[in-house]
C-alpha positions in Angstrom: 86.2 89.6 55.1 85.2 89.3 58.6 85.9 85.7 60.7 82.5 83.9 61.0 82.1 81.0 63.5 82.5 78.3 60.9 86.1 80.1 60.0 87.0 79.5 64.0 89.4 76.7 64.8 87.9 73.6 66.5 90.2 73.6 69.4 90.3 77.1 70.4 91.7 77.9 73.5 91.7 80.9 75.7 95.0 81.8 75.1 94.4 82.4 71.9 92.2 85.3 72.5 93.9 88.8 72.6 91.1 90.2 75.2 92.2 87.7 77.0 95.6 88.4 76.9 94.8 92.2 77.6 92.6 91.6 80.8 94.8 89.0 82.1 97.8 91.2 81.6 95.7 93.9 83.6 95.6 91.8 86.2 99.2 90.9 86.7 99.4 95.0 86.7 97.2 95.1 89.5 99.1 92.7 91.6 102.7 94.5 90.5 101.0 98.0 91.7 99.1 96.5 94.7 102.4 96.4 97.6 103.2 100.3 96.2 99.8 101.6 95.6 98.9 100.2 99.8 101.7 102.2 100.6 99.9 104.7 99.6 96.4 103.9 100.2 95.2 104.1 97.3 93.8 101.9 94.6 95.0 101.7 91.7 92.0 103.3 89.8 92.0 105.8 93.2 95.8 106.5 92.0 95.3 107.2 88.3 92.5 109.5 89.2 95.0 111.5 91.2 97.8 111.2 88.4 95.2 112.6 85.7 94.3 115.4 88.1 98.6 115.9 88.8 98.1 116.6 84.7 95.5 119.0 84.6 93.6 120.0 87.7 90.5 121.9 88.4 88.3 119.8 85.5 85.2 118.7 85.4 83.8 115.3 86.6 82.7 114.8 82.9 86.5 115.7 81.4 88.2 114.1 83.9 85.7 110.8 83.3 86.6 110.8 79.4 90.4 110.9 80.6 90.2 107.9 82.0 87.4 106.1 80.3 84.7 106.1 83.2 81.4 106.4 83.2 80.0 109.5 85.6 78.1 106.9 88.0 81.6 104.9 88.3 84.1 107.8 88.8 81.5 110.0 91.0 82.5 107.0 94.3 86.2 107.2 93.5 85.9 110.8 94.0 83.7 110.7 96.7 86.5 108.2 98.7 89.5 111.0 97.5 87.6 114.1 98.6 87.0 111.5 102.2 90.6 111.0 102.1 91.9 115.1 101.7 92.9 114.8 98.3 90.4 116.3 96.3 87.8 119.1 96.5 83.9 118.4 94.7 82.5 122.3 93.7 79.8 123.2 91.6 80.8 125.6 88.9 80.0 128.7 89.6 79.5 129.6 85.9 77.7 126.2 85.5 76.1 125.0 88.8 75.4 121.9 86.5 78.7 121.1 86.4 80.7 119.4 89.4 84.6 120.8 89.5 87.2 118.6 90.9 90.9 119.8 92.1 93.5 118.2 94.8 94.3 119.9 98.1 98.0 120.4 99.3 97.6 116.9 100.2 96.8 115.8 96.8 99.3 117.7 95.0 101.7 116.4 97.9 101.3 113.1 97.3 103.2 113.5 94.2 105.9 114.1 96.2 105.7 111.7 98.9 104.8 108.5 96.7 107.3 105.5 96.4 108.7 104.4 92.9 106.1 104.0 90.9 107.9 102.3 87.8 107.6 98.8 87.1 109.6 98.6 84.4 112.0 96.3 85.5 109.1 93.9 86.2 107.7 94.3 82.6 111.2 93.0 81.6 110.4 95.1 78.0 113.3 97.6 76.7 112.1 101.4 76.7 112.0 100.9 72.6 109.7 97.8 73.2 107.8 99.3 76.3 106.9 102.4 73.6 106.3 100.0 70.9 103.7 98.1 72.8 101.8 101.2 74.4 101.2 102.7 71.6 100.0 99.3 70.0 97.7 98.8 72.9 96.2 102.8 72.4 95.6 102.1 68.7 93.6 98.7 69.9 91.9 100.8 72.2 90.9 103.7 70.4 90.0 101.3 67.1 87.4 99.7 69.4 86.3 102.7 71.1 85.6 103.6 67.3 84.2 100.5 65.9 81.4 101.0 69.1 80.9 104.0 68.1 80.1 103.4 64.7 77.5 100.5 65.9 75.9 102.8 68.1 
């Protein structure tokens, strides 16, 4: 049976809400990552672009947006910025001029490298069993509401 408005408590609060929970909890990442990532220069959706690529380079704009959940029109600026920045190369496919190619320069794959300690998992204060125990809750939220869209769509 699905919760209907009548089956809500009176006195709801926002804490009570787990999307709330999740996007506040994003934010509180973003301010961890924000002293490490300006070391770098980077934001922090700059530097996850650059970690995906790290994992598999020479993808397409298309792959690499399904990676990491972003539309074309939001990733295509981020990429833009990198390629400004000497990370990153933009080529057409030569098999598939419809298709835009994206791989890091030495200064991309340098990076890796040169970056400072990227772990916060001091901060999280979460044992490694409970840091694994709540990412892969969070991917199974994720993926059950990336499903649940899906099946509305």
């Amino acid at each position: 049976m699905k919760p209907t408005d009548n089956d809500l408590p009176a006195d709801l609060k926002l804490s009570d809400f787990l999307c709330f929970a999740v996007y506040s909890t994003n934010l509180a990442f973003g301010k961890a990552y924000k002293p490490i990532l300006e070391q770098l220069g980077l934001t922090y959706t700059q530097y996850i672009t650059i970690v995906a690529l790290w994992e598999e380079d020479n993808v397409t704009v298309g792959s690499l947006g399904e990676k990491l959940f972003l539309e074309s029109n939001t990733l295509t600026p981020i990429l833009k910025k990198l390629e400004v920045m000497g990370y990153l190369l933009r080529q057409r496919d030569p098999e598939d001029e419809r298709q835009v190619r994206i791989s890091l320069t030495k200064e991309g794959r340098q990076l890796r490298e040169k970056r400072p300690e990227m772990g916060l998992s001091d901060a999280t204060g979460l044992t490694s069993g409970e840091f694994v125990q709540i990412q892969n809750a969070i991917v199974k939220l994720r993926n059950n509401l990336i499903r649940s869209t899906k099946d509305t769509a």
